[in-house]
C-alpha positions as CSV (number, residue, x, y, z in Angstrom):
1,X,194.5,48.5,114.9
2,X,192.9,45.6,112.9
3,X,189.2,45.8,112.9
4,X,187.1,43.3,114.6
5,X,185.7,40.2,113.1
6,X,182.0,39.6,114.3
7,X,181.2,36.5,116.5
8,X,183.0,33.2,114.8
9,X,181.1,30.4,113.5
10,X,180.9,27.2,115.1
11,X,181.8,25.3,112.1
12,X,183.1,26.1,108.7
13,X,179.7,25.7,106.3
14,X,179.5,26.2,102.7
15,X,179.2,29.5,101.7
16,X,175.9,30.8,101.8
17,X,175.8,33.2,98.6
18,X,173.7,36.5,98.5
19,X,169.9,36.8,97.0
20,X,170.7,37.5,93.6
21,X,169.4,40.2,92.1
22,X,166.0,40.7,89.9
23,X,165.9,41.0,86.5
24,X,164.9,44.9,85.4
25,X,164.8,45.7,89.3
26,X,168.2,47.2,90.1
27,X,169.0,47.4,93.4
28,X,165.1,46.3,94.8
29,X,166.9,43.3,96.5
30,X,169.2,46.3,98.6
31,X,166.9,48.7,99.9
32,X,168.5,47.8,103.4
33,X,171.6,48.7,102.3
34,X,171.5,52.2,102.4
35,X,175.2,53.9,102.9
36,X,174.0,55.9,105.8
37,X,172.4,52.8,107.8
38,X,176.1,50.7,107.9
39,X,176.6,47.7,109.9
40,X,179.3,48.7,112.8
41,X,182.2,47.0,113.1
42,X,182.3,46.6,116.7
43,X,179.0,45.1,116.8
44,X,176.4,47.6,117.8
45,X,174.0,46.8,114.5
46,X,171.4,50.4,114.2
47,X,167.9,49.2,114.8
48,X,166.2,48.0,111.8
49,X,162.6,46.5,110.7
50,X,162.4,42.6,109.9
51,X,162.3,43.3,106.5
52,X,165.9,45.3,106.4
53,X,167.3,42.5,109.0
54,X,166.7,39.6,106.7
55,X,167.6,41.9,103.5
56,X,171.2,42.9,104.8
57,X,171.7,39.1,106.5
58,X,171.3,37.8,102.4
59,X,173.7,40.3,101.4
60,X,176.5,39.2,103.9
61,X,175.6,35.7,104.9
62,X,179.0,34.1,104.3
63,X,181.4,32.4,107.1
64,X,184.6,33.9,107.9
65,X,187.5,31.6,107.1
66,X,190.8,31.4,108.8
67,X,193.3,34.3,108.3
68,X,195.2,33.3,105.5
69,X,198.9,35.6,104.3
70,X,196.4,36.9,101.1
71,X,194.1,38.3,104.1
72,X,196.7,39.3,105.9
73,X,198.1,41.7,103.5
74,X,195.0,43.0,102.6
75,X,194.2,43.6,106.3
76,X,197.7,45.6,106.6
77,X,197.1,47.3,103.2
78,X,193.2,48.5,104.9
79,X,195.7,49.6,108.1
80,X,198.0,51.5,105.9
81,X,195.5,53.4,104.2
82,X,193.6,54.4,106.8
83,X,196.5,55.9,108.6
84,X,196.6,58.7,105.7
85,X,193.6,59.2,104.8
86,X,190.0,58.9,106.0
87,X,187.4,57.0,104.2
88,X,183.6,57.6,104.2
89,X,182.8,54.3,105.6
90,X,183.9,51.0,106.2
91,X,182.7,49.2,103.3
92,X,184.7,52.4,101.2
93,X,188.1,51.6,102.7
94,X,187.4,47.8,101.7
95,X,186.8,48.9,98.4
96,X,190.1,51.1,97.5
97,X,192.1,48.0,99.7
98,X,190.5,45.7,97.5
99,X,191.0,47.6,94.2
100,X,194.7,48.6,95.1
101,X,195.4,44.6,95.2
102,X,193.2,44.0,91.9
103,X,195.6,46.6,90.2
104,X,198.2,43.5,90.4
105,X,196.5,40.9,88.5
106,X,195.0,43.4,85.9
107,X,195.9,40.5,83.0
108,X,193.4,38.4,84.7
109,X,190.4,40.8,84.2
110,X,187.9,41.1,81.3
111,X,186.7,44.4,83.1
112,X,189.3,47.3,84.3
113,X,187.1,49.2,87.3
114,X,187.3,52.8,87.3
115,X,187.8,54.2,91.2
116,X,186.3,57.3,91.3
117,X,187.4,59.7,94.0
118,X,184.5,62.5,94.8
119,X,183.6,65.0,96.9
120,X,182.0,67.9,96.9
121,X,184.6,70.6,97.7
122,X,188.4,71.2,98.0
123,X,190.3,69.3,101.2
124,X,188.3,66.1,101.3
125,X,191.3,63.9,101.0
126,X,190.9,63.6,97.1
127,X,194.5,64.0,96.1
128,X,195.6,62.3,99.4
129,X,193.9,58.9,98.5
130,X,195.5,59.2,95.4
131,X,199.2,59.5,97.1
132,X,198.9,56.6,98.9
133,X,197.4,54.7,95.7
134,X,200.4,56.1,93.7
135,X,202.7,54.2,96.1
136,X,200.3,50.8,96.4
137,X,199.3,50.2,93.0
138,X,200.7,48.0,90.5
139,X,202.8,50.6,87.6
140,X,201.5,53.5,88.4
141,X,200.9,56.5,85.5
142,X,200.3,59.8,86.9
143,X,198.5,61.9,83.8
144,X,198.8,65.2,84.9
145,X,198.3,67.6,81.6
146,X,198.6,64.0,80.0
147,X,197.0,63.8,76.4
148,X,194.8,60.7,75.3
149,X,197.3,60.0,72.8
150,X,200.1,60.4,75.1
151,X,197.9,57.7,77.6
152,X,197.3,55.3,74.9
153,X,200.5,55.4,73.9
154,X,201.6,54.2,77.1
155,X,199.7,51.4,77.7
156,X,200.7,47.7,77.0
157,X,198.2,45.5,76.1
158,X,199.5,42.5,77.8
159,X,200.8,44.3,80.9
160,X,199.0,47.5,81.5
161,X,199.8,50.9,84.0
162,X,197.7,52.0,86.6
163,X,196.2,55.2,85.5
164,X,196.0,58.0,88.1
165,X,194.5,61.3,87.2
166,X,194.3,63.6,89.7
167,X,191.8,67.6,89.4
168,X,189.1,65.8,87.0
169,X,187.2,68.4,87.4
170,X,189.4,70.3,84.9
171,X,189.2,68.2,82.9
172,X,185.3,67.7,82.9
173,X,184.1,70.6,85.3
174,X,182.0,72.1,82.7
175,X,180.4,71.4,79.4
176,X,182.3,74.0,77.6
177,X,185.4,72.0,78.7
178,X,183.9,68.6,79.3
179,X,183.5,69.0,75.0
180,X,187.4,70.1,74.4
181,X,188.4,66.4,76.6
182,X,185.6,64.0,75.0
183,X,188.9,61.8,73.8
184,X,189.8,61.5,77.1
185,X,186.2,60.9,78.0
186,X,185.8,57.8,75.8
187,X,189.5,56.8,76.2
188,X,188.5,56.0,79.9
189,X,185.0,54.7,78.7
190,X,186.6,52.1,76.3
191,X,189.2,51.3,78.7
192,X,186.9,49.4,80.8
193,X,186.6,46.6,79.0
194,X,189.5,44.6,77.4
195,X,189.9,44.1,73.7
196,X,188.9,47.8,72.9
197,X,191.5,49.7,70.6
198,X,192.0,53.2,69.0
199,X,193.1,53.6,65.7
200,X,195.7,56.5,64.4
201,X,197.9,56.7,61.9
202,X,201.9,56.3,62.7
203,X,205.2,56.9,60.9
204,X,205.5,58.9,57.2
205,X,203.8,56.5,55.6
206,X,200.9,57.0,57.5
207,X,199.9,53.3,58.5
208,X,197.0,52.7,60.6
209,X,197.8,51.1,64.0
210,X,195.5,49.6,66.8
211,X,196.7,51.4,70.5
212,X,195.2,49.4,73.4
213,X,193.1,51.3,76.0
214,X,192.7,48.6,79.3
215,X,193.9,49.8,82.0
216,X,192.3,50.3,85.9
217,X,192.1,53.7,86.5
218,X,192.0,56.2,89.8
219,X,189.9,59.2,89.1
220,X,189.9,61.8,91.7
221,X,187.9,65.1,91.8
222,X,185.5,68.0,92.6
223,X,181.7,67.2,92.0
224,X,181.0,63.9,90.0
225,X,182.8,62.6,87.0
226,X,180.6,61.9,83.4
227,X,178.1,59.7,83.8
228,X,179.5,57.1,81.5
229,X,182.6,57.0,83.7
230,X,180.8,56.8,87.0
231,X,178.7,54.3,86.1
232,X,182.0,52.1,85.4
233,X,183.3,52.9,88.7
234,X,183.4,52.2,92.0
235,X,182.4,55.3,93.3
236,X,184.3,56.8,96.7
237,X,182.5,59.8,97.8
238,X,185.1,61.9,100.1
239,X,184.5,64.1,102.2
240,X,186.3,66.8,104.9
241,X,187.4,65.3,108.4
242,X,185.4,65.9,111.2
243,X,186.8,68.3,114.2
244,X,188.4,65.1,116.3
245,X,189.0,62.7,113.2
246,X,192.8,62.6,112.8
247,X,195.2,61.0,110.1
248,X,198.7,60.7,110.2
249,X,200.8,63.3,107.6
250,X,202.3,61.7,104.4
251,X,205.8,62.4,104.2
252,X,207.6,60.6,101.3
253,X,210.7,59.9,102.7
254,X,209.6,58.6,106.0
255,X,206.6,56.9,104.4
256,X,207.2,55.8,100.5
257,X,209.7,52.8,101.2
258,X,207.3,51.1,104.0
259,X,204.4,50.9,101.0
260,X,206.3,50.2,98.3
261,X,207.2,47.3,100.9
262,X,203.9,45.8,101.2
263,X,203.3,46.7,97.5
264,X,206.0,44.3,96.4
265,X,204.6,41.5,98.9
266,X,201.0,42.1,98.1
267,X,202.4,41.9,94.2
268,X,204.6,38.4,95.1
269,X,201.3,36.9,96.6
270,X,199.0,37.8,93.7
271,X,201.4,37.2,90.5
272,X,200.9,33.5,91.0
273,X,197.2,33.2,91.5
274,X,197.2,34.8,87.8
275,X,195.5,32.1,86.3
276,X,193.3,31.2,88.6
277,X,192.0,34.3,89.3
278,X,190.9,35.1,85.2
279,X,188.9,31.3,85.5
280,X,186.9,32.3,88.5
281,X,183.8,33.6,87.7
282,X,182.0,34.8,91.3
283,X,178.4,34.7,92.6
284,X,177.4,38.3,92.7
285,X,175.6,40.7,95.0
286,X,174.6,42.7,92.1
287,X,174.2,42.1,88.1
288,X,175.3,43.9,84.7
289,X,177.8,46.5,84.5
290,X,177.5,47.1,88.4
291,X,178.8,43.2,88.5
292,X,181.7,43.9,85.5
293,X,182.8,46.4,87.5
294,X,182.8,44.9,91.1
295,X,183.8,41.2,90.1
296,X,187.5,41.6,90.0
297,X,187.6,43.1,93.7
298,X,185.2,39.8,94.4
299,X,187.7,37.9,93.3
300,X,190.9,39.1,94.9
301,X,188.7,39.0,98.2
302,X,188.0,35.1,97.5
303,X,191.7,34.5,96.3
304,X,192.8,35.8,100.0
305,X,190.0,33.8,101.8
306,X,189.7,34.9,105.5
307,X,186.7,37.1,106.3
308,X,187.3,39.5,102.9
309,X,184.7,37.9,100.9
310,X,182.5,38.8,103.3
311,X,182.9,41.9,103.6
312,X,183.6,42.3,99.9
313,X,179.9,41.4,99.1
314,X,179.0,43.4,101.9
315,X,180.8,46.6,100.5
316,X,179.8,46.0,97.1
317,X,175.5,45.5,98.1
318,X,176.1,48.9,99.9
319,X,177.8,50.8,97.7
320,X,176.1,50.0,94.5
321,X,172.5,50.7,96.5
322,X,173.9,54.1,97.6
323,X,174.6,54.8,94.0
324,X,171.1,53.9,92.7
325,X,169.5,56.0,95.1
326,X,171.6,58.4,93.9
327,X,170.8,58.0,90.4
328,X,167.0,58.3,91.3
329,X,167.8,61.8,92.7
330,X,169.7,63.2,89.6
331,X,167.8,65.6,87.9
332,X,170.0,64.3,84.6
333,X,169.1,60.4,85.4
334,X,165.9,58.7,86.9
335,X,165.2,61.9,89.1
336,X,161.7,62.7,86.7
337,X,160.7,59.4,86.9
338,X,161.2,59.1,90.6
339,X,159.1,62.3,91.4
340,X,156.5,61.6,89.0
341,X,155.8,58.0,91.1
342,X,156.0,60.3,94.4
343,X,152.7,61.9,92.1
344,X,150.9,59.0,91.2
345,X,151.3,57.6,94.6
346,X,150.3,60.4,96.5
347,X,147.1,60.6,93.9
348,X,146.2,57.1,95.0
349,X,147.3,55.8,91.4
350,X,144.9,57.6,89.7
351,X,144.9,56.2,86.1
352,X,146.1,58.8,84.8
353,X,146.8,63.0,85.3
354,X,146.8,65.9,83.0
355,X,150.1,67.4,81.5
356,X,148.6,70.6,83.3
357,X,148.4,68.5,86.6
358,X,152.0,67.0,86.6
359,X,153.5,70.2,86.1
360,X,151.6,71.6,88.9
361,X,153.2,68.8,91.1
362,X,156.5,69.1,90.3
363,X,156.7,72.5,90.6
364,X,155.3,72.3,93.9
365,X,158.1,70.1,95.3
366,X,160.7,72.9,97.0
367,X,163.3,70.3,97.3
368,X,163.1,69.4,93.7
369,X,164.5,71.4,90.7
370,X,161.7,71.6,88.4
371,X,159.9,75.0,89.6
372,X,163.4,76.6,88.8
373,X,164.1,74.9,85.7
374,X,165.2,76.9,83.1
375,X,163.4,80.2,82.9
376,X,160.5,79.8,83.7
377,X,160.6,76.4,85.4
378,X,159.8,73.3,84.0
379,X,157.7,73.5,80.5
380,X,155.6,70.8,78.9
381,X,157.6,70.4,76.3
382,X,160.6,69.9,78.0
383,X,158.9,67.4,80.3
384,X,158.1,65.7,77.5
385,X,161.7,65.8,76.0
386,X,162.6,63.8,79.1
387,X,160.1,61.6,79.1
388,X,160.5,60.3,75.4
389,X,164.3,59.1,76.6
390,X,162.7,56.6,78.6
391,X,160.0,55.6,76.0
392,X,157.2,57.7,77.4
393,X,155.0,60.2,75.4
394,X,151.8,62.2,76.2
395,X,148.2,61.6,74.5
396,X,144.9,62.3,75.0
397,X,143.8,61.2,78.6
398,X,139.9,60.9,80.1
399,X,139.5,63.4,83.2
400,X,137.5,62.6,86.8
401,X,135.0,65.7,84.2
402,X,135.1,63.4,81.7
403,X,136.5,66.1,79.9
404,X,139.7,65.1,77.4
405,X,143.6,66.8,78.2
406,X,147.1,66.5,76.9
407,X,148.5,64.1,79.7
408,X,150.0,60.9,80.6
409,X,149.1,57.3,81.4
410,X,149.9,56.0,84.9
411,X,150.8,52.0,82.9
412,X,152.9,54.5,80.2
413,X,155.7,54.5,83.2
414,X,155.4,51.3,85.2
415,X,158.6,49.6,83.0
416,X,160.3,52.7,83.5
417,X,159.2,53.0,87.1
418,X,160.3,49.3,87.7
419,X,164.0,49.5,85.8
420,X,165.3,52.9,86.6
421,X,163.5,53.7,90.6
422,X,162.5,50.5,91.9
423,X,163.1,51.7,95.3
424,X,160.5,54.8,95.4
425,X,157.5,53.0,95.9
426,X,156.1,49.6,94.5
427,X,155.0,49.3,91.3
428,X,152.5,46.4,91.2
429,X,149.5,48.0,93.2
430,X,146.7,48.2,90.9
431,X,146.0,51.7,90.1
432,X,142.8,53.2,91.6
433,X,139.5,52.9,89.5
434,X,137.9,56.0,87.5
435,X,135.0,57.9,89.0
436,X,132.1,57.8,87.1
């Protein structure tokens, strides 16, 4: 069953594009586009405040178009894979539809998105997705116990495979052997972006030869990927069916020749919009690498018209706001600058706070990792190690005593605050005054 297009307009305006996103404030134009808080299809839209109303109507704000055979196939590819395979959300199946049909024009693209496949345990669908994307994608190259130089090897500059690796996590599950696969690491790194080469040696005379490394790429596995390869990927985070949810069991010799069908047409209708997909150049929901990644599944969605480039934008504002929130909460990303602007916030912006202080804080959160960091939980000198990534170093700081600590100044963080958790709490009140 095709999913329901909201209310038709009237008349067929101009495209009204989505607020564009501000400079050093990732994702502040998205807080209402939470994953959790999605827009239902049928349309019963959850209750929101003004505010989130008119920030989710920018996001989406563009007219459906007439079906067109482009939107069409991609409506029957969506159809297909959701008879296999459950998604997290609507705006998730859009994405692996729309990625599937980007893996046909890959000569078009200046950026090859990574898909990466998550989820936090075994039977979430993982290797499932990746079945059906095995039989939908455009060449597909399974790397099971596949070496880098096997991969590079393999991959044609002008017309590159599909990549499909399948059990990351044994492949990056743990530093130990995370360090033995770093070439596989930055192979998938570099491949994101065209005109990036490895150098080896060939033959018995030993002559240096550039291997090409572009190539879209399917990553499916337990617990996240690197962060270098997540943050070049649309991220799909699986998870187990629900008592009552219920897919349909792949079989390949009932199922195989009725995808490679629709792969073939989906493949007729986008070989000739080759050109004119690499000269499009898309208004975007988001900006930087967010926007490499994201732009060619904005494109295919505007190449098949209909209501996809609608709910292409719409996919991509969630999606890459889910992912920032997520960010914020990673003890490895923005998560110390996040909880540190909890502090400051709940001191009524003090000017600044003791070394002695913030520890005290953070320690005191029992959802947050710091009391158990390490050893001993976390130490001043480790805080500080954290700290100096982002620019930011302790010093001598005045006390409400008037009495001079180790600590740090509240305007030491408000860059970082405003580029890496924009979404915690505002930045721009004026911090409280000192006593005395």
């Amino acid at each position: 069953m095709q999913p329901e297009n909201p209310d038709s307009y009237s008349t067929h305006a101009p495209p009204s594009w989505p607020a564009t996103a501000v400079p050093g404030k990732p994702g502040a134009h998205l807080r209402a586009t939470q994953a959790d808080d999605e827009l239902d299809r049928d349309g019963d839209v959850p209750v929101r405040n003004a505010d989130e109303t008119e920030a989710l109507s920018e996001a989406v704000e563009i007219p459906d178009a007439a079906p067109t055979t482009g939107s069409k196939l991609l409506d029957e590819l969506r159809v297909q894979i959701a008879r296999f395979v459950i998604l997290p959300s609507p705006q998730a199946l859009d994405a692996v539809t729309l990625w599937v049909a980007a893996t046909h024009l890959q000569a078009a693209w200046q950026h090859a998105p990574r898909l990466a496949v998550v989820g936090p345990a075994k039977r979430c669908g993982k290797s499932r997705l990746l079945d059906v994307l095995t039989e939908t994608v455009y060449e597909p190259m399974l790397t099971i116990n596949t070496t880098p130089a096997a991969i590079f090897r393999s991959i044609d500059a002008d017309d590159p495979p599909t990549l499909l690796v399948d059990e990351a996590d044994t492949i990056f599950g743990s530093p130990k052997v995370a360090e033995k696969n770093e070439e596989m690491r930055g192979l998938l790194n570099a491949g994101h972006q065209r005109g990036r080469y490895v150098t080896r040696v060939v033959g018995n005379d030993h002559t240096p030869h550039r291997f090409a490394t572009f190539s879209m790429a399917a990553i499916a596995g337990i617990g996240d990927l690197p962060d270098t390869v997540m943050d070049r990927a649309v991220v799909i985070r699986m998870r187990r069916r629900a008592e009552g949810e219920k897919v349909k069991p792949f079989r390949s010799r009932r199922d195989i020749p009725a995808l490679h069908e629709l792969r073939d047409r989906i493949h007729a209708w986008a070989r000739p919009l080759l050109d004119e997909a690499a000269d499009l150049e898309p208004d975007m929901p988001v900006e930087d690498r967010a926007a490499d990644t994201w732009e060619p599944l904005i494109i295919v969605a505007d190449l098949a018209g209909g209501h996809w480039p609608r709910l292409a934008r719409e996919a991509c504002a969630r999606m890459v706001a889910a992912e920032v929130a997520a960010e914020e909460e990673h003890p490895s990303g923005a998560r110390i600058l996040a909880d540190i602007r909890r502090i400051f916030h709940a001191q009524r912006e003090v000017d600044s706070l003791s070394t002695e202080e913030l520890l005290h804080h953070l320690r005191q959160d029992v959802e947050a990792p710091w009391a158990e960091w390490g050893r001993g939980g976390l130490t001043a000198r480790e805080l500080g190690r954290m700290l100096r990534e982002f620019g930011i170093t302790s010093g001598n700081v005045r006390m409400a005593d008037r009495t001079q600590r180790k600590g740090y100044m509240r305007n030491k963080f408000l860059d970082a605050w405003r580029r890496y958790c924009p979404t915690v709490h505002p930045v721009d009140a004026d911090p409280a005054p000192s006593e005395g």
